[in-house]
C-alpha positions as CSV (number, residue, x, y, z in Angstrom):
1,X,0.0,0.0,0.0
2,X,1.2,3.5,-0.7
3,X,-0.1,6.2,1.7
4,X,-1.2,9.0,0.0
5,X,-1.0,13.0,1.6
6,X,-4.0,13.3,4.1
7,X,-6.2,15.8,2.8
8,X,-9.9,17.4,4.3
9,X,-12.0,14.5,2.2
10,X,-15.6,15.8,3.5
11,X,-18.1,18.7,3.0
12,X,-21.0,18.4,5.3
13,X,-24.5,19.6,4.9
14,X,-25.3,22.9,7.2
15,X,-27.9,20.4,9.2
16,X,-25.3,17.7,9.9
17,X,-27.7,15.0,7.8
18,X,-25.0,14.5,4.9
19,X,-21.7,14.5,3.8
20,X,-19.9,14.9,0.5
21,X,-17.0,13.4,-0.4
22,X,-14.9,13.9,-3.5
23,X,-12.9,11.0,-4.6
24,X,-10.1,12.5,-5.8
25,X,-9.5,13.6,-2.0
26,X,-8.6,10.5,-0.7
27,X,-6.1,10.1,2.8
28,X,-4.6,6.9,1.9
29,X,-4.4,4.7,-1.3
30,X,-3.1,1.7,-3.4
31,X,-2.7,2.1,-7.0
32,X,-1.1,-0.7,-9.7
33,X,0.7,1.8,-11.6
34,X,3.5,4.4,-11.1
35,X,2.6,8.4,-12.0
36,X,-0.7,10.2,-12.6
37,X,-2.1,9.4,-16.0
38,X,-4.3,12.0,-16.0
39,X,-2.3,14.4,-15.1
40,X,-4.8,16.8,-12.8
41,X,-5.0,18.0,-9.4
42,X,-2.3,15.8,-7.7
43,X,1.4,14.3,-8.5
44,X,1.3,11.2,-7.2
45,X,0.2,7.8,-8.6
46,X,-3.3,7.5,-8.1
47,X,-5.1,8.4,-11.6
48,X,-6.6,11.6,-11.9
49,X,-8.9,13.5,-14.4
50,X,-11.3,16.6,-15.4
51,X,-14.7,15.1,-15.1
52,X,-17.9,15.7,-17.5
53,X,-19.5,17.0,-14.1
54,X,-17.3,19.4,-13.2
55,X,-14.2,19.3,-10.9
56,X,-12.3,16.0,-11.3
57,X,-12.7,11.9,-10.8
58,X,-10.4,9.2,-10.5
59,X,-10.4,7.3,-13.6
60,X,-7.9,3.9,-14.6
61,X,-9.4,1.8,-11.5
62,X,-8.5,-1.8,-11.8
63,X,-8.9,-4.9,-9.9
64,X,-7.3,-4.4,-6.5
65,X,-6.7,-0.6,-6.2
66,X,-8.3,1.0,-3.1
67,X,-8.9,4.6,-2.2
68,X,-9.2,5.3,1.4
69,X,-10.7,8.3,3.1
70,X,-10.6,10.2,6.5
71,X,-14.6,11.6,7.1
72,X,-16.2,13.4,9.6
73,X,-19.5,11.5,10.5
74,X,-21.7,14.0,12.0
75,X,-23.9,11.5,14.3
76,X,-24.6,7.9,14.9
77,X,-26.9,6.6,12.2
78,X,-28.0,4.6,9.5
79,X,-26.9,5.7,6.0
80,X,-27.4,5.6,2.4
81,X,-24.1,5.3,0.5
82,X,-24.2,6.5,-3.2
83,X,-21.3,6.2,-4.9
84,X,-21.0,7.9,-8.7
85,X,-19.3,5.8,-11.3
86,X,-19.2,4.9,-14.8
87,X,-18.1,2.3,-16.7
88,X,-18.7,1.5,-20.5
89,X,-17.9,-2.2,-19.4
90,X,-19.9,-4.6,-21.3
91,X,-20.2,-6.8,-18.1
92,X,-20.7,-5.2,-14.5
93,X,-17.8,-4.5,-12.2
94,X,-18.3,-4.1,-8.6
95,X,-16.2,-2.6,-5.8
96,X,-16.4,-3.2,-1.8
97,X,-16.9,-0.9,0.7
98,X,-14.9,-0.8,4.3
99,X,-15.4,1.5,7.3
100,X,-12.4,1.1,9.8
101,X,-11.3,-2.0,8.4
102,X,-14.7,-3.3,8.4
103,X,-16.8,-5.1,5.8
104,X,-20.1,-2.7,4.9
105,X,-21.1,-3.2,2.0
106,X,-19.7,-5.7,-1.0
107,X,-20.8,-6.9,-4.5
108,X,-21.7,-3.4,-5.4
109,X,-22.2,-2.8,-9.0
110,X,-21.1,-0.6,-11.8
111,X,-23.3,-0.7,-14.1
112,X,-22.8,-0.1,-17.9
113,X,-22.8,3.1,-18.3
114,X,-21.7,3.6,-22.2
115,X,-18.7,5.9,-21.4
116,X,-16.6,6.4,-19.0
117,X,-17.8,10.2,-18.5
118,X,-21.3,8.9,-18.2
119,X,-22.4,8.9,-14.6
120,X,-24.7,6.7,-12.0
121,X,-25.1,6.5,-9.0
122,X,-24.7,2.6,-7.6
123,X,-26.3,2.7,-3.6
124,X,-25.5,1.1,-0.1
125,X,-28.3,1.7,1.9
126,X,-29.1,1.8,6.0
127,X,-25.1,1.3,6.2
128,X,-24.4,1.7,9.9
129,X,-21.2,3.9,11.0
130,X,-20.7,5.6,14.5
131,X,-20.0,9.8,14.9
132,X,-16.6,10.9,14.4
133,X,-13.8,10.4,12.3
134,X,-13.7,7.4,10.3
135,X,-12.1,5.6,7.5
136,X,-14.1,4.5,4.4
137,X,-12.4,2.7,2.1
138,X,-13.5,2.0,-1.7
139,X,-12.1,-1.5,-2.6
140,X,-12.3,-2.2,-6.4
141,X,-13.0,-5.5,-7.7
142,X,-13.2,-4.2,-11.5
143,X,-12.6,-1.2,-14.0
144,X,-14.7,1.8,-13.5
145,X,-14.0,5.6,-12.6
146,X,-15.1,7.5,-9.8
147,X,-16.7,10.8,-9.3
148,X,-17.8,11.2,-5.3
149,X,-19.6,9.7,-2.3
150,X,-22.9,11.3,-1.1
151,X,-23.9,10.0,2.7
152,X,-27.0,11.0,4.3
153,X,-29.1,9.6,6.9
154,X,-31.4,6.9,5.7
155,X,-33.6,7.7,9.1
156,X,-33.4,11.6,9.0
157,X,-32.4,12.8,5.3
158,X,-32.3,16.7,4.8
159,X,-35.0,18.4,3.4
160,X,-35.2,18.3,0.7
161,X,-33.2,15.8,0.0
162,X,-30.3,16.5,-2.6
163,X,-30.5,14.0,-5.8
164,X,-27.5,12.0,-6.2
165,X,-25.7,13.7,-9.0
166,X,-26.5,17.2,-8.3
167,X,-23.9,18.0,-5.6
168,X,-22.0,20.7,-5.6
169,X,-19.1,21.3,-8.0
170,X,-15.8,20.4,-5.5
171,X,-13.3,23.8,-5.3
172,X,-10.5,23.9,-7.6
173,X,-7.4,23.4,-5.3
174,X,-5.3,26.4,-4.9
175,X,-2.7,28.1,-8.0
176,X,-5.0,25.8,-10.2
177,X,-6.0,28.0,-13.8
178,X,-7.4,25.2,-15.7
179,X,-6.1,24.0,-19.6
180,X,-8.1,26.3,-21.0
181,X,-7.6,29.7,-18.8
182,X,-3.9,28.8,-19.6
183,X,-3.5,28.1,-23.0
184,X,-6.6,29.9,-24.6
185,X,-7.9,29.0,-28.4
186,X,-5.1,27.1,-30.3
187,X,-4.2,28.2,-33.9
188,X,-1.6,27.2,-36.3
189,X,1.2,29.1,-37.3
190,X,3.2,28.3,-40.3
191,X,3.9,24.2,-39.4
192,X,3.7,25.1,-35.4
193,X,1.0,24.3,-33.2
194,X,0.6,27.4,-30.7
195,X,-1.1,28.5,-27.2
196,X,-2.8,32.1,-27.1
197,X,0.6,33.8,-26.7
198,X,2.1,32.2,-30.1
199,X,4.2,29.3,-27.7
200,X,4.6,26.0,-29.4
201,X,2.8,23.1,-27.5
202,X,2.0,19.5,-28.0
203,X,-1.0,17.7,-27.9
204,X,-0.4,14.5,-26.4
205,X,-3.4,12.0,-25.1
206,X,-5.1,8.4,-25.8
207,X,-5.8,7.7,-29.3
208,X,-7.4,4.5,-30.7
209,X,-6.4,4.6,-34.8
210,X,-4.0,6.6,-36.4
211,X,-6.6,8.9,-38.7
212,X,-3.7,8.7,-41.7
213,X,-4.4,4.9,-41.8
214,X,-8.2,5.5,-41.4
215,X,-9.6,8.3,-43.2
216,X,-12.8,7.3,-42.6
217,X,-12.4,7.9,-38.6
């Protein structure tokens, strides 16, 4: 296991009912692979990427990575766990869920989602976890990416209760401009490739044909 830089994970609703928690915010974590491939929001070697729903996910889960994080539970309760994911998988993939080393919740599914930027929200319900600060820990028994965790109180929600999906867009950690705020509109100058201030760049990313071999991509 490789233990990642503790960071605040949680963001909890004003009435103490629910917390959010990003998942590229994790305390601790185990990754298969050395670097970030996506390149976004932190240097070490869990995956990282700009999300389709604003903010960033971890993306490149596989079969044995785990992301673990430090919470704040605000009371004693029952919860609902839902946990936003996507997968274009053409079979389900499933994940486990751990609070202080302890088996919650396992078998839960990704479901197809038809791209890997297309989101759902797969639930653990009435999930039983004491006040204070805990560790929850996604286990991964598949490929999928990840967006957040919403928990809220299965036997006092907030009202009205948020929809999974529509929680607030996480803050963009600090010095962080964005691609686009820092490049600008590219344009082509003479055989050169250029940002908004005329400097050469590269595109470099994940391509599936070469479009010279193709021409019909």
């Amino acid at each position: 296991a490789v233990t990642g830089t503790p960071t605040p994970a949680s963001t909890s609703d004003p009435n103490g009912y629910a917390v959010l928690v990003q998942a590229e915010d994790y305390s601790a974590y185990q990754d298969s692979t050395t670097g970030n491939s996506g390149n976004c929001y932190r240097t070490d070697d869990v995956d990282i990427e700009s999300c389709s729903e604003g903010g960033f996910n971890v993306g490149y889960i596989v079969s044995g990575e785990w992301l673990e994080y430090t919470v704040s539970i605000p009371k004693t309760d029952a919860y609902n766990m839902y946990f936003r994911v996507a997968s274009p998988a053409l079979v389900s993939t499933a994940f486990n869920i751990t609070v202080d080393g302890s088996t919650v919740a396992s078998g839960l599914t990704v479901p197809n989602t038809n791209s890997w930027q297309c989101w759902s929200d797969t639930q653990a319900s009435g999930v039983n976890i004491t006040a204070g600060s805990r560790k929850i820990r996604v286990i991964a028994t598949g490929g999928f990416n990840f967006n957040y965790i919403y928990i809220c109180s299965a036997t006092n929600p907030p009202s009205p209760t948020p929809a999974p999906g529509t929680g607030p867009t996480p803050a963009k950690p600090a010095g962080y401009t964005g691609i686009v705020n820092t490049y600008g509109q590219l344009r082509v100058a003479g055989t050169k490739l250029c940002d908004k201030n005329g400097t050469q760049i590269q595109l470099r990313g994940v391509s599936s044909h070469g479009p010279q071999y193709f021409p019909f991509y």
